[in-house]
C-alpha positions in Angstrom: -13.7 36.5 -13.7 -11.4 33.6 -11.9 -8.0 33.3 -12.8 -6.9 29.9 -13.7 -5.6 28.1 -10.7 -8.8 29.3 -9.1 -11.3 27.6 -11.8 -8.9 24.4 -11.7 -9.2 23.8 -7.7 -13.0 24.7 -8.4 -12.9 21.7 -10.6 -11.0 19.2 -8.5 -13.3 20.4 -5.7 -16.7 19.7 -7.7 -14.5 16.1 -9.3 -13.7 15.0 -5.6 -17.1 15.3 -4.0 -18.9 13.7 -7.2 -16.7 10.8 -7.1 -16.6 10.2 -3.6 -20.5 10.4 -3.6 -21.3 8.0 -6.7 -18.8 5.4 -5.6 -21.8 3.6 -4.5 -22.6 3.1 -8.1 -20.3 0.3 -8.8 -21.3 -3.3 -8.3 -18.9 -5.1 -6.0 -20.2 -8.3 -4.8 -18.2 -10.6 -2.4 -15.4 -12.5 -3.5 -16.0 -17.0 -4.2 -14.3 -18.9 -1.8 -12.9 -16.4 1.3 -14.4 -15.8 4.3 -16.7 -13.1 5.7 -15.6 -11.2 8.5 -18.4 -9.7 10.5 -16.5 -6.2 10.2 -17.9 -3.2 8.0 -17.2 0.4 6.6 -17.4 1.6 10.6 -15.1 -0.7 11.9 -12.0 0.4 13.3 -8.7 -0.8 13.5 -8.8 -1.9 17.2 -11.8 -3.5 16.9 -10.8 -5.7 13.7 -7.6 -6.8 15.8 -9.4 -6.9 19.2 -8.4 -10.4 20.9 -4.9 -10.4 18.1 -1.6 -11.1 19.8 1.2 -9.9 17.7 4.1 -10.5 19.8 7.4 -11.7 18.9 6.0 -10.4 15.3 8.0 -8.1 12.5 5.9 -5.4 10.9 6.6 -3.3 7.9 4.6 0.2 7.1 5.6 2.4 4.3 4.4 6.2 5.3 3.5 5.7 8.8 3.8 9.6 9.8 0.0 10.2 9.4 -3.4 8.8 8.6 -3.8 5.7 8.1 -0.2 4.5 7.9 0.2 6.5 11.5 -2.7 4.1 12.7 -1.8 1.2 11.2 1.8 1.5 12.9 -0.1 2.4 16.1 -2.5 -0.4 16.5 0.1 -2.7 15.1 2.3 -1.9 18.2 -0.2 -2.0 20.2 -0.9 -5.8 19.7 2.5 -6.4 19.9 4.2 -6.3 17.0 8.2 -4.6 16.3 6.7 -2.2 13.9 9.2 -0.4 11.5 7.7 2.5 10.2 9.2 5.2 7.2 9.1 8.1 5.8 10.7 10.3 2.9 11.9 11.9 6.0 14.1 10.0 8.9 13.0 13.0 11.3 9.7 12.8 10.8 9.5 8.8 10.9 11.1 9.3 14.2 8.6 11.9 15.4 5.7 9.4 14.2 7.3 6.2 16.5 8.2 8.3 19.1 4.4 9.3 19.7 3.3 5.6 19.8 3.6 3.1 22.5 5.2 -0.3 22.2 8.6 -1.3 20.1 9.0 0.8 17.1 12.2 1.9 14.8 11.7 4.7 12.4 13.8 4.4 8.7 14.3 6.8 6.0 12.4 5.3 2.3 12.3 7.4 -0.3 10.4 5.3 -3.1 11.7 7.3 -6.0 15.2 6.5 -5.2 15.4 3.2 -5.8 19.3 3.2 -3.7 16.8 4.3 -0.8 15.0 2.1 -1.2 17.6 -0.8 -1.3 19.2 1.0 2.1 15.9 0.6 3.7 15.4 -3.0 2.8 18.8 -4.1 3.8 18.4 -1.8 7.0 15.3 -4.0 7.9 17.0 -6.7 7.1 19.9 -6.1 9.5 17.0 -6.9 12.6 17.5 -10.8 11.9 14.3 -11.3 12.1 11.6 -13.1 9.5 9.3 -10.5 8.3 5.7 -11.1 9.2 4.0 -8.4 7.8 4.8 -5.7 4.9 2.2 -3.3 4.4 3.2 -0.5 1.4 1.0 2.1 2.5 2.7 5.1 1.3 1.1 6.6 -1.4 1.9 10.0 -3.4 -0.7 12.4 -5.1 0.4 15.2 -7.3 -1.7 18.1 -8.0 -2.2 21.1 -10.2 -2.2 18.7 -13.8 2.5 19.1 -13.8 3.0 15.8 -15.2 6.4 15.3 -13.4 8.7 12.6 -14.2 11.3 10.3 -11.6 13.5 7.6 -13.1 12.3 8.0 -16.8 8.9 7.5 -15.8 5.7 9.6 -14.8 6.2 10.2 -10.9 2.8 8.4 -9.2 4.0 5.3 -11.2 7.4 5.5 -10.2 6.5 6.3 -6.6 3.1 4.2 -5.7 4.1 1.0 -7.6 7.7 0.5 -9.1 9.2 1.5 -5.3 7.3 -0.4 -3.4 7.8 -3.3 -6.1 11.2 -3.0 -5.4 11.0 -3.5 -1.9 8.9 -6.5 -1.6 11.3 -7.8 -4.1 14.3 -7.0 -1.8 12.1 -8.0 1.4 10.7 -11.4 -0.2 13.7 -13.6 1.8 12.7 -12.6 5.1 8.7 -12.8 4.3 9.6 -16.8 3.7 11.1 -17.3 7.0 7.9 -16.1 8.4 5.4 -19.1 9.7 2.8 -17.1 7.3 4.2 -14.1 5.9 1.7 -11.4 4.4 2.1 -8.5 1.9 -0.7 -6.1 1.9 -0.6 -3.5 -1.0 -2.8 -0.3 -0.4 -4.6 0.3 -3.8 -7.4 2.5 -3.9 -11.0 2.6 -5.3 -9.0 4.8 -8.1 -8.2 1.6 -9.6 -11.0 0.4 -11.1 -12.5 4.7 -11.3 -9.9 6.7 -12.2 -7.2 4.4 -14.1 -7.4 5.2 -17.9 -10.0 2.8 -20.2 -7.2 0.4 -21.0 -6.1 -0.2 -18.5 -1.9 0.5 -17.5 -0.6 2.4 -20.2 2.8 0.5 -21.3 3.2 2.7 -24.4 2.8 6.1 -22.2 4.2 5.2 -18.8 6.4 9.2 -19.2 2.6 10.3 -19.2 3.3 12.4 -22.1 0.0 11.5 -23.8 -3.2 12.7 -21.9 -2.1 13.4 -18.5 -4.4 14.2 -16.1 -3.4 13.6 -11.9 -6.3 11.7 -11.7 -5.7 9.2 -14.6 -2.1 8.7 -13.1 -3.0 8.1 -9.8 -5.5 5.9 -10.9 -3.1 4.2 -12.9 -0.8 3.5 -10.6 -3.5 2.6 -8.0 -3.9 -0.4 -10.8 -0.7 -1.1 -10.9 -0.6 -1.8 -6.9 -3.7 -4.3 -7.3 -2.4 -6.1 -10.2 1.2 -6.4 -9.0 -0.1 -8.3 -5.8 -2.5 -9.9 -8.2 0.7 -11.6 -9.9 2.6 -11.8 -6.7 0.0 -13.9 -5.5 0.3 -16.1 -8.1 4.4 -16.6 -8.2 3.9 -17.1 -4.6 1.0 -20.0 -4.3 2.4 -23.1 -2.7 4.2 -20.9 -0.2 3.6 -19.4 3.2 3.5 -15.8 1.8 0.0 -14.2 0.9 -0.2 -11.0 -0.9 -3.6 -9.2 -1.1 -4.8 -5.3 -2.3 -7.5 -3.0 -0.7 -9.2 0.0 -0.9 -8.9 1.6 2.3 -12.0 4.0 2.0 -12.0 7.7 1.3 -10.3 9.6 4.2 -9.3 12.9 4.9 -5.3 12.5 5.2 -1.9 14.4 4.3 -2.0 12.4 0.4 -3.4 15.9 -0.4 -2.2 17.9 1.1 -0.9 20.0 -2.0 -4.0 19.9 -3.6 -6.3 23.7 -3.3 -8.0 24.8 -0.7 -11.3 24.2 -2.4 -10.0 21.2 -3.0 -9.6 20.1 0.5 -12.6 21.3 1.7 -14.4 19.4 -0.6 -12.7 16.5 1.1 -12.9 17.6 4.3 -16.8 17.8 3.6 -18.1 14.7 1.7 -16.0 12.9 4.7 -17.9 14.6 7.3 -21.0 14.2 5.4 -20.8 10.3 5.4 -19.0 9.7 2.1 -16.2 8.9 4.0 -14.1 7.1 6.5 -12.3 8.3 10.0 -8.9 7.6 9.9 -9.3 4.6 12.4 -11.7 3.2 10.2 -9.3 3.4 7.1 -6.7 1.8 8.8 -9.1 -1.4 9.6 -9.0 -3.0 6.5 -5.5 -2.9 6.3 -4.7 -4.0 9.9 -7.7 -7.0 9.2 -5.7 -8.1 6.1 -2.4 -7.9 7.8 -3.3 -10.0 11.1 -6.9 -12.3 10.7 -6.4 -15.8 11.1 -9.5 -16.1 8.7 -7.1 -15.1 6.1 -3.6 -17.5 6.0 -5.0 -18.9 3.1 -6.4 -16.2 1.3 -4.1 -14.7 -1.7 -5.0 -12.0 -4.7 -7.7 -10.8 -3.4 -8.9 -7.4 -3.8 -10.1 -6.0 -0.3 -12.8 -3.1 0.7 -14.2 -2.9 4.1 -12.4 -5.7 5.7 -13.8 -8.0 2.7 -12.8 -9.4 0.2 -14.6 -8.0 -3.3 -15.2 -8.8 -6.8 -15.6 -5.4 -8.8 -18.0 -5.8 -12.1 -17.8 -3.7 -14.7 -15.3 -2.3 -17.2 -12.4 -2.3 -15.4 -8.8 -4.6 -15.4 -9.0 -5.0 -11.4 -8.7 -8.9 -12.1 -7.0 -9.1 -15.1 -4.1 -11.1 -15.0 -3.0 -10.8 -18.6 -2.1 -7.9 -17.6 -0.9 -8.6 -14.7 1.6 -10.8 -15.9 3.0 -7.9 -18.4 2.7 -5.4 -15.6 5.1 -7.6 -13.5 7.2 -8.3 -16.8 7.9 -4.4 -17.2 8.0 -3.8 -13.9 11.4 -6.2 -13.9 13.1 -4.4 -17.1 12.2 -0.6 -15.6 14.3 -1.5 -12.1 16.2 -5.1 -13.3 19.5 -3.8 -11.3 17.9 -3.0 -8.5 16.5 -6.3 -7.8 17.7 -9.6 -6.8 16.5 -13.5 -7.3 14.7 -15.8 -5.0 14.3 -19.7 -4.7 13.5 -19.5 -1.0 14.3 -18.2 2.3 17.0 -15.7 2.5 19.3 -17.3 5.5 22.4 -14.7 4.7 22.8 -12.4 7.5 20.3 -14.0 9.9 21.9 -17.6 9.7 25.0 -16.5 10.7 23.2 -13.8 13.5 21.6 -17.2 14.9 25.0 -19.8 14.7 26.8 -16.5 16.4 23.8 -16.9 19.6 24.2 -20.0 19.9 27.9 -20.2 19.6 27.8 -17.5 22.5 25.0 -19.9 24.8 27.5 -22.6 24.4 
């Protein structure tokens, strides 16, 4: 006999390694109309940014203390860039930029608070700088089937797409003073797998119907793809791209609450093959952030530094929904967010006539 949490991390770990392995099964052919980069699954994130000069360049990373978000900060720096990278935790963002090389400032975000979340913007906002680059890389994964809730809504929602919603809003002003500003939304391949049959949920976003982590993580993996989906689409005519990706199945700290079974179920499809490195999951999102291939490429959907059209049975592309996504999205966090017709001079006009004043 196994007792229950036994048999349930038994399950995840027999889940995990099946879906990892028959990911292969779904058709993705290459997107109409954007370029091919000669990058692949093994590529890394130096490589897809070898030659990439970044200088005099503002970077964003949401959940830079490990994985993928640690790399991404890392090679980021590395070509240059002012990376700002955060963490639920101000310590721990600190630890993170204090371990790389290159200009760096560590924030506090905590993407269920939507006050945090508005300190963090307006913190970046205090550099005076246009924003280049916002990659929302931090991602949460519950475990153990404990539907939990944050801000009246079921928690991977809440966390994975309404916080980083609200930042990009709050951000948006600076990404138009950039000469080509980019937004770069880590989704998942949980999108189009995992996310319930029809899609986002609007009638159950508490979760209190069916929940399952997987089917909420997937969910809100959706949610990610479709919101830049949208963005994309308010934004055309602009200098601002936003694109999604699946940044391949690595072994990282997103579960680190999962069982032990659990994680070496992980830890062994990704050593078999079925996986990615961590500097390989990080190249997609450093190629979508920097290529020059891609100034004019918007709501795209991104796997293995390409751009992808998934077939199938899935609302990946669907921009109905899309457009209602964005449309609750606005009435769930309304008073946290603010309008846009353009570039958002405020602070960083006056920053600029004060320079100038001082040169004179």
């Amino acid at each position: 006999m196994i007792d229950r949490r036994t048999f349930l991390n038994l399950a995840a770990a027999s889940v995990a390694t099946s879906s990892i392995a028959s990911c292969s099964g779904t058709e993705r052919r290459p997107a109409i109309g954007v370029p091919r980069s000669p990058f692949d699954d093994h590529s890394t994130a130096e490589q897809v940014t070898a030659g990439v000069d970044l200088s005099g360049k503002l970077a964003v990373v949401t959940g830079c203390t490990s994985g993928i978000g640690f790399e991404t900060m890392r090679v980021l720096a590395m070509r240059g860039a002012w990376v700002v990278g955060t963490s639920r935790a101000l310590q721990r963002a600190e630890a993170a930029c204090a371990r790389i090389k290159g200009t760096t400032t560590p924030l506090q975000l905590e993407l269920s608070n939507y006050d945090s979340v508005i300190a963090c913007a307006n913190a970046i906002r205090s550099i005076n700088l246009p924003l280049d680059i916002l990659i929302c890389n931090a991602g949460y994964w519950a475990a153990g089937g404990q539907r939990m809730l944050a801000n009246g809504v079921e928690k991977h929602f809440a966390i994975n797409h309404l916080g980083h919603a609200v930042l990009v809003n709050r951000l948006l002003g600076r990404l138009y003073m950039s000469r080509q500003g980019r937004v770069v939304m880590v989704s998942s391949r949980a999108a189009y797998r995992n996310a319930p049959e029809r899609g986002i949920e609007f009638d159950n976003l508490d979760g209190s119907v069916d929940y399952a982590d997987r089917r909420a993580y997937g969910q809100s993996k959706l949610a990610n793809a479709l919101f830049s989906l949208h963005l994309a689409k308010l934004l055309k005519g602009t200098r601002i791209t936003s694109n999604a990706l699946h940044p391949g199945v690595i072994n990282t700290e997103l579960f680190r609450d999962e069982g032990r079974l659990f994680k070496a179920a992980i830890s062994a499809a990704t050593s078999l093959g079925f996986g990615k490195t961590v500097e390989e999951g990080a190249a997609t999102s450093c190629y979508v952030a920097t290529s020059s291939l891609l100034s004019a490429t918007s709501g795209e959907f991104f796997e293995d530094c390409n751009a992808v059209f998934v077939a199938g049975d899935n609302h990946l592309h669907d921009e109905a929904m899309a457009e209602q996504l964005w449309q609750v999205s606005e009435n769930l966090t309304g008073q946290y967010l603010v309008s846009h017709t353009g570039p958002d001079f405020n602070d960083f006009e006056r920053a600029a006539r004060k320079r100038q004043a001082h040169k004179k």
